[in-house]
C-alpha positions in Angstrom: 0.0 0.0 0.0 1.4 3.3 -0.8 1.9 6.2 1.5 -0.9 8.0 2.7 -1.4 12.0 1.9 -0.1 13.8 5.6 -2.9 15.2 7.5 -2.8 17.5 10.1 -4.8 17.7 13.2 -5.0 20.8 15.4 -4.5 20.3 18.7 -4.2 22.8 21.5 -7.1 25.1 20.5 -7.9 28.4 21.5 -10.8 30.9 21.5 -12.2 34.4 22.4 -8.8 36.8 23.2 -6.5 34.4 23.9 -7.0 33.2 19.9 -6.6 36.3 18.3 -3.4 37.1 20.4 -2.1 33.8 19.8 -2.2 34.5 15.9 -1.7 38.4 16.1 2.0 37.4 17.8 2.4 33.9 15.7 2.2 31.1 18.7 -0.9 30.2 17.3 -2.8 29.5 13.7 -6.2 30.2 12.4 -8.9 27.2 12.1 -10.0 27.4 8.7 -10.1 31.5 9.3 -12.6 31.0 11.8 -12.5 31.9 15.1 -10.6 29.0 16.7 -6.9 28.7 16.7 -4.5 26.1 17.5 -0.7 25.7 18.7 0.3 22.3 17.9 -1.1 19.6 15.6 -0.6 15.9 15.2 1.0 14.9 12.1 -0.6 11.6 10.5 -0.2 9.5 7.5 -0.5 5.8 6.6 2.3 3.8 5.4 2.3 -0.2 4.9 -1.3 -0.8 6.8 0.4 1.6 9.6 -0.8 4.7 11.0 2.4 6.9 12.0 1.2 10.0 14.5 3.8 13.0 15.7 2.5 15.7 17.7 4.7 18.7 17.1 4.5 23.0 17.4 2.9 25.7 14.6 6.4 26.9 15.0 8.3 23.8 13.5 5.1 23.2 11.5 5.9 26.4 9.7 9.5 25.8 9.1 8.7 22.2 8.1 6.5 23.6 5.4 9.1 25.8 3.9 11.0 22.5 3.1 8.0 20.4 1.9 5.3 22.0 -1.2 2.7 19.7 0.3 2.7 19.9 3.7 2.8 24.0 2.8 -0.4 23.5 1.1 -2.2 21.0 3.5 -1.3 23.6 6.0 -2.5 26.9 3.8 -6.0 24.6 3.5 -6.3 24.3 7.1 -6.1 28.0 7.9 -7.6 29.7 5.0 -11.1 31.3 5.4 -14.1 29.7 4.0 -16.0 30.8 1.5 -19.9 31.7 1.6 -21.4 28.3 0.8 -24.8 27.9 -0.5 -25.4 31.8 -0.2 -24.4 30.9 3.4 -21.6 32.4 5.4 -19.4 29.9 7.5 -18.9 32.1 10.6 -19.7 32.5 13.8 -22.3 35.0 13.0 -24.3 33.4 11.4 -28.1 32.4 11.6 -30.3 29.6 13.1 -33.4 28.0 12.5 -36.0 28.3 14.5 -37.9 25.5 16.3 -41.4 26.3 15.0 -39.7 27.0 11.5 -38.9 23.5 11.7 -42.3 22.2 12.6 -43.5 24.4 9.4 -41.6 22.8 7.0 -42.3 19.3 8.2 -46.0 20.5 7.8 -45.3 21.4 4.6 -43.7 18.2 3.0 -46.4 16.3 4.6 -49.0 17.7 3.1 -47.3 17.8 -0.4 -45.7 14.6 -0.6 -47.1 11.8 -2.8 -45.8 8.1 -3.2 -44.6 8.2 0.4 -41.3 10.6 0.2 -40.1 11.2 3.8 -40.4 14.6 4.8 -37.6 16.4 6.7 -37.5 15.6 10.3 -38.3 18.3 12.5 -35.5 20.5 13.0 -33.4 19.0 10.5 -31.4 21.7 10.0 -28.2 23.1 8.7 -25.6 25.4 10.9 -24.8 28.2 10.3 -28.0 29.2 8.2 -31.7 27.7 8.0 -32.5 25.2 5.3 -34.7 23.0 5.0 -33.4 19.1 3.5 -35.7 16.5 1.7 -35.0 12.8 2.0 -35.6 11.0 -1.4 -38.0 7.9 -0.8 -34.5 6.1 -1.1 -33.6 5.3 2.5 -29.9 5.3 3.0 -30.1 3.3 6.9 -28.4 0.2 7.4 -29.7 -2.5 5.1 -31.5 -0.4 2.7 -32.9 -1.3 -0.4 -32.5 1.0 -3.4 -35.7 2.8 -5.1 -35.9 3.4 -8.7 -34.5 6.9 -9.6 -38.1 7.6 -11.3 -40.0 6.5 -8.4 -37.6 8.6 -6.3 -38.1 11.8 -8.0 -42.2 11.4 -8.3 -42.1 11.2 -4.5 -39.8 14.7 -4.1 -40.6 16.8 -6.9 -43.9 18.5 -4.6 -42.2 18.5 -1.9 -38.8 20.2 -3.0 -41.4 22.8 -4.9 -43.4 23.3 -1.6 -40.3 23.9 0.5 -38.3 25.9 -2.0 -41.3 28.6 -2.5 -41.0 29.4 0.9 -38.2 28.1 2.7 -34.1 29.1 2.8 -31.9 26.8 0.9 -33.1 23.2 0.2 -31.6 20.1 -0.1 -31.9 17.1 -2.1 -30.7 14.0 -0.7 -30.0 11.5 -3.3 -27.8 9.2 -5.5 -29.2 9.7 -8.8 -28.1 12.0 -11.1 -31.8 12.4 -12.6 -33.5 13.1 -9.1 -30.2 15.7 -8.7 -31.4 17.6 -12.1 -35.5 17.4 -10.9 -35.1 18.6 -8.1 -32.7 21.6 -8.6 -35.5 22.3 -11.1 -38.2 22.6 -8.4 -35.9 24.9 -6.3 -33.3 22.7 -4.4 -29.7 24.4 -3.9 -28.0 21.3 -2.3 -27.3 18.5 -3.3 -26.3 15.7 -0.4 -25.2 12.8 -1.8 -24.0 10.0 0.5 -21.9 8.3 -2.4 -19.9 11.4 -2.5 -21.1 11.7 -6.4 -20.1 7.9 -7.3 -23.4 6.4 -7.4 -24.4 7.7 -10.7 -22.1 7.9 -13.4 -23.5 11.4 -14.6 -24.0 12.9 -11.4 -20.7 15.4 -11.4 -21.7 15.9 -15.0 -25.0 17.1 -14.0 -23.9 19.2 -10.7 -21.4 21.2 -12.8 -23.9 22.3 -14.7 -26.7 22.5 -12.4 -24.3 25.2 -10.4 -25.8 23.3 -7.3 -23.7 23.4 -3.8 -22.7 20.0 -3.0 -22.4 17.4 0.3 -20.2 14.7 -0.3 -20.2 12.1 2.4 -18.0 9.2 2.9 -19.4 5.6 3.1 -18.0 2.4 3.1 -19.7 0.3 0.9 -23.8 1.2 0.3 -26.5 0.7 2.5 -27.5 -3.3 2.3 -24.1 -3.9 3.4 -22.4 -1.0 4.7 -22.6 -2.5 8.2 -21.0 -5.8 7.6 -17.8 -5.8 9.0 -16.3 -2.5 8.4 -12.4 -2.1 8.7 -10.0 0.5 8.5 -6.2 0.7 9.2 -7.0 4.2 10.3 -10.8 5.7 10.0 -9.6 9.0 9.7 -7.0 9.0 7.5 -8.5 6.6 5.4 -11.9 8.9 5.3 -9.9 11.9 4.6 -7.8 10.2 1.9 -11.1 9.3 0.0 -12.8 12.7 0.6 -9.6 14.4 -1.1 -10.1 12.1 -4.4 -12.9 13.0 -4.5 -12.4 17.0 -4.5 -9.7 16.1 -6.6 -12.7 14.4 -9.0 -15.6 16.9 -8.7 -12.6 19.7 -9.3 -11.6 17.6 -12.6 -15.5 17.8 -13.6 -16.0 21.7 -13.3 -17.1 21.5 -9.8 -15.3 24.4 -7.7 -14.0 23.2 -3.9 -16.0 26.5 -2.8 -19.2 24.6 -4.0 -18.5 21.4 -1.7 -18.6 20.6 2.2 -17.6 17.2 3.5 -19.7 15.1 5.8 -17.3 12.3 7.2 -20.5 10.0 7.1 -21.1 8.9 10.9 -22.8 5.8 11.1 -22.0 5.3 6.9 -19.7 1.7 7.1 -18.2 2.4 10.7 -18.5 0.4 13.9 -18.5 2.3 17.2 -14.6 2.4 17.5 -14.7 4.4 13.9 -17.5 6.7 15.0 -15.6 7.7 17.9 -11.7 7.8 17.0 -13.4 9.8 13.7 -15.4 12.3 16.1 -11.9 12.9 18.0 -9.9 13.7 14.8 -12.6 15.5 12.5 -10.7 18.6 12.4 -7.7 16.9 10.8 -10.9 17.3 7.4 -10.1 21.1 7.7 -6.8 20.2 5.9 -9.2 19.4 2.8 -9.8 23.2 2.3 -13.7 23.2 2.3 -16.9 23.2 4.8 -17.2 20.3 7.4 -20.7 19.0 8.2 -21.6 16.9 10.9 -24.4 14.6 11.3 -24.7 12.6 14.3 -28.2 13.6 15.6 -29.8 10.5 17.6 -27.7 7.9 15.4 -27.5 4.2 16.7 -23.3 5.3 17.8 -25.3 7.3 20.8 -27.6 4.3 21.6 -24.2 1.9 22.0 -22.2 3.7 23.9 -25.1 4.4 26.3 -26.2 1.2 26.4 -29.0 1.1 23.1 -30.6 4.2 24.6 -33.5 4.8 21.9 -33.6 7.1 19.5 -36.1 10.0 20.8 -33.8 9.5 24.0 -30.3 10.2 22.5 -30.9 14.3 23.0 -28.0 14.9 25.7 -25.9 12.3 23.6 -26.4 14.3 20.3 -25.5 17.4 22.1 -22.5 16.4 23.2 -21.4 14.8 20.3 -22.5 18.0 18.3 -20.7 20.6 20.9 -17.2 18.6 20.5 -17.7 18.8 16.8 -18.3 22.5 17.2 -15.0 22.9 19.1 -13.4 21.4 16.4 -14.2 24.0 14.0 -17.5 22.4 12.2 -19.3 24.5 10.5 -22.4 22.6 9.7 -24.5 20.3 12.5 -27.5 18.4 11.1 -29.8 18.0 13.7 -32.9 17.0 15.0 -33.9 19.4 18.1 -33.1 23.0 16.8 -33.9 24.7 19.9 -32.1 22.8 22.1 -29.4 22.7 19.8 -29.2 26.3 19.6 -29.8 26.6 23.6 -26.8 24.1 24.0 -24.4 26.0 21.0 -25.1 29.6 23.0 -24.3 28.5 26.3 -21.1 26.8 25.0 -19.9 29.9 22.4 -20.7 32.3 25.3 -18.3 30.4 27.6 -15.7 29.8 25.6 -15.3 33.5 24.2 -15.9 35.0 27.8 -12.0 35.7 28.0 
C-alpha cells in the first residue's frame, strides 16, 4: 500500500482573546479563518497498513513547510477562510433556525408529498443558516434497499417545490443523477449525496452544470451492506484520503472546492470504534480546504455507547457529540432538536469567548 497524503490535526485550541493574540503574535494558527486557533497539531499518514502520528508546534510546522510544497499547502487549506457556501456564510455569526420553523416545514412536506417521500425531520437543519433538507424515498439506513430513480423523484418533486417557494436553501438527498437535475429544477440548492457523487455515473456531469452546492459524504460500501464488518487501518486518514479524491474528481469535472462541504459520514460503514476515533480527529478534514458537516443527531453510535438508549432518547448524547464537533471548527450540524441545539451552542460559544 502506498503512503498515505499527511494530515494534520490541530490540537491545542484556543478561542475568544486568547486566539486572536495567539495568531496576532504567531504562537498560534487560524482554524479554517474561523475563530478557533490552534498551537500544535498531530502529524498523520498511513504507510504499509500503519498509521504513524507526531504531535509537534505551529512553530516547526511552519518551518517544516518551507521544506516540503505539500505539507505547505495541507497547512494553507487548514487555515484559510471559508468561503460563503450555499449563499451561506461559514462564521460565527451566522443564523439559526428556529424550532417552530422547523415544525413548518415538516407541515409542509407532509401535506405535499405523494408516493410516500419522507419529509424532513423536525428540525433538520443546517448550521450556520436555515435550510430546510428532503430525503428521497430512497432510505440510506443500514440494510436499505435501493428505489428506482423515477419512483424517487415522483415522491420529491412536490415537496422540493413546496419547501423551496417558501423556505431558505433546500436540499436534495439522493444518489441519482436524474433526481439531482429534478429537483434543482423545483428549487433545491443542495445536493447531499452519501456516495460522495459515485453512485451515478452522470451525477458530477450534471452538478457542474446544475451550479448546485454540493455534500459529499464518505461511506463504506452502500446501505445493504455497509454495516458488515467495516475495517480500516485508520478511519480517519483513510476517510480523509477518500474525501480528497474525491475533490480532486468533482474539481476535474467543473465543480469548484467552494461549491463542496464534506460530511465524514457517521454511522455510513463504521463500527463504534470508527465513530468515535473519527469524532476525536474531525478537524484533521479542515486540511481538505472546504466546509465540514456533521451529522450525528440520535444515530444508533449514541444508543451503543449508552447502552441502546432509543432514539427520541439520545438528545443529551447528540448534544454532546455535536458541541465537541463545534469545538473542532464544524461549520455545519444536522440535527434534529433546533432549539435545544441552539440553547446548548449559545451557552457553549458564550463560555468559551468569555476571556
Amino acid at each position: 500500500m502506498p503512503q498515505s497524503a499527511i494530515w494534520l490535526r490541530p490540537l491545542a485550541l484556543l478561542r475568544g482573546a486568547v486566539a486572536v493574540a495567539g495568531v496576532g503574535n504567531g504562537s498560534a494558527l487560524p482554524l479554517a479563518g474561523g475563530p478557533t486557533a490552534f498551537t500544535f497539531v498531530e502529524v498523520l499518514a498511513l504507510q504499509d497498513h500503519r498509521p504513524h502520528s507526531a504531535v509537534v508546534p505551529v512553530a516547526a510546522l511552519r518551518r517544516w513547510a518551507e521544506q516540503a510544497p505539500s505539507v505547505a499547502d495541507r497547512l494553507a487549506k487548514l487555515t484559510a477562510p471559508r468561503a460563503p457556501w450555499a449563499g451561506l456564510a461559514l462564521d460565527r455569526r451566522s443564523s439559526w433556525a428556529s424550532s417552530r420553523y422547523a415544525r413548518q416545514l415538516s407541515r409542509m412536506a407532509a401535506t405535499s408529498s405523494t408516493g410516500g417521500a419522507r419529509s424532513p425531520m423536525e428540525g433538520r437543519c443546517w448550521r450556520p443558516a436555515p435550510t430546510s433538507s428532503t430525503s428521497a424515498a430512497s432510505s440510506t439506513r443500514p440494510g436499505a434497499t435501493p428505489v428506482e430513480p423515477a419512483d424517487e423523484l415522483a415522491r420529491v418533486e412536490p415537496v422540493v417545490a413546496a419547501l423551496a417557494a417558501a423556505a431558505p436553501p433546500v436540499s436534495i438527498d439522493t444518489r441519482h443523477a436524474a433526481v439531482m437535475a429534478g429537483a434543482v429544477a423545483k428549487g433545491a440548492r443542495i445536493v447531499n449525496d452519501v456516495s460522495a457523487l459515485t453512485g451515478d455515473p452522470a451525477s458530477r456531469a450534471v452538478v457542474a452544470a446544475l451550479g448546485a452546492a454540493v455534500v459529499l459524504m464518505h461511506m463504506l460500501g452502500e446501505p445493504r451492506t455497509m454495516q458488515q464488518n467495516p475495517t480500516y487501518d485508520s478511519a480517519p486518514v483513510e476517510i480523509a484520503d477518500y474525501l480528497a479524491a474525491r475533490l480532486a474528481d468533482c474539481a476535474a469535472s467543473g465543480i469548484a472546492r467552494e461549491r463542496i462541504v464534506v460530511d465524514p459520514g457517521i454511522g455510513f460503514g463504521k463500527d463504534r470504534g470508527h465513530n468515535l476515533e473519527l469524532l476525536e480527529r474531525i478537524a484533521m478534514l479542515h486540511g481538505l480546504g472546504c466546509g465540514i458537516l456533521l451529522g450525528v443527531s440520535r444515530k444508533s453510535m449514541i444508543g451503543r455507547v449508552t447502552n441502546s438508549v432509543a432514539a427520541k432518547d439520545r438528545l443529551p448524547g447528540s448534544l454532546a457529540a455535536e458541541l465537541h464537533g463545534i469545538g473542532q471548527g464544524v461549520q455545519i450540524v444536522r440535527v434534529h432538536d433546533v432549539a435545544e441545539t441552539r440553547q446548548a451552542i449559545a451557552v457553549w460559544q458564550a463560555i468559551t469567548e468569555a476571556a
